[in-house]
Phi, psi and omega in degrees: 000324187274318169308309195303328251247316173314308194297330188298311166334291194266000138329301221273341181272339190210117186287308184322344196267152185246146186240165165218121186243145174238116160277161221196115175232140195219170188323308173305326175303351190278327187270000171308285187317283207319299181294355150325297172325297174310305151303351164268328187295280204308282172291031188254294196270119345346284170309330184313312186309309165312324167286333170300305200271005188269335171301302164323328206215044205292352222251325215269158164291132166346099170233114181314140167241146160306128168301158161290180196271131189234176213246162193277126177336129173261128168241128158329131156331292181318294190318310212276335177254357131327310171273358173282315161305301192277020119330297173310310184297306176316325186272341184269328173300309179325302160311320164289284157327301136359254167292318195069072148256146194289136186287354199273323169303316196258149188237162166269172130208161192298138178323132182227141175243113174233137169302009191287143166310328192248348167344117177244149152324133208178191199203079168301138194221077214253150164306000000 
């Protein structure tokens, strides 16, 4: 937010200048989603289990059973450059929105997954 907040500034100091923001998504985002994933799966069939047995029993006191055990989500080339797009959308609505830069400035360009080990999640923003 304050870089963009920067870029927004020197937008506004050179009318003339053009931006291209790239979301730019890496491994880690995948294991982010998954355990995201995972954890809506787990409190999803966790409450069924409770509506199960409160259905079962209505009379009786609440007795929790362990859910079964459910496998850790696979997130998708697609999930991950989805998400690299609402990178991409959040840092340019900012900029419209916001900053008030004319959208007429600003460029896309396609979404990367990048492989790299030290790779961090980000938005690229070049001139």
């Amino acid at each position: 937010r304050e870089y963009l907040l920067k870029i927004s500034e020197l937008l506004k100091q050179r009318p003339a200048l053009q931006l291209t923001l790239c979301g730019i998504v890496t491994e880690s985002d995948r294991q982010v989603l998954a355990t995201r994933e995972l954890n809506r799966l787990q409190e999803a069939a966790a409450a069924a289990a409770m509506v199960a047995a409160q259905a079962e029993a209505p009379e009786q006191p609440l007795q929790i059973q362990s859910a079964p055990p459910i496998e850790i989500p696979q997130i998708s080339d697609g999930d991950l450059l989805e998400l690299a797009a609402r990178r991409t959308r959040t840092a340019t609505d900012f900029l419209t929105d916001t900053a008030m830069i004319d959208s007429a400035r600003l460029f896309t360009c396609r979404e990367i997954i990048d492989n790299a080990e030290a790779a961090e999640p980000r938005v690229r923003i070049s001139l």
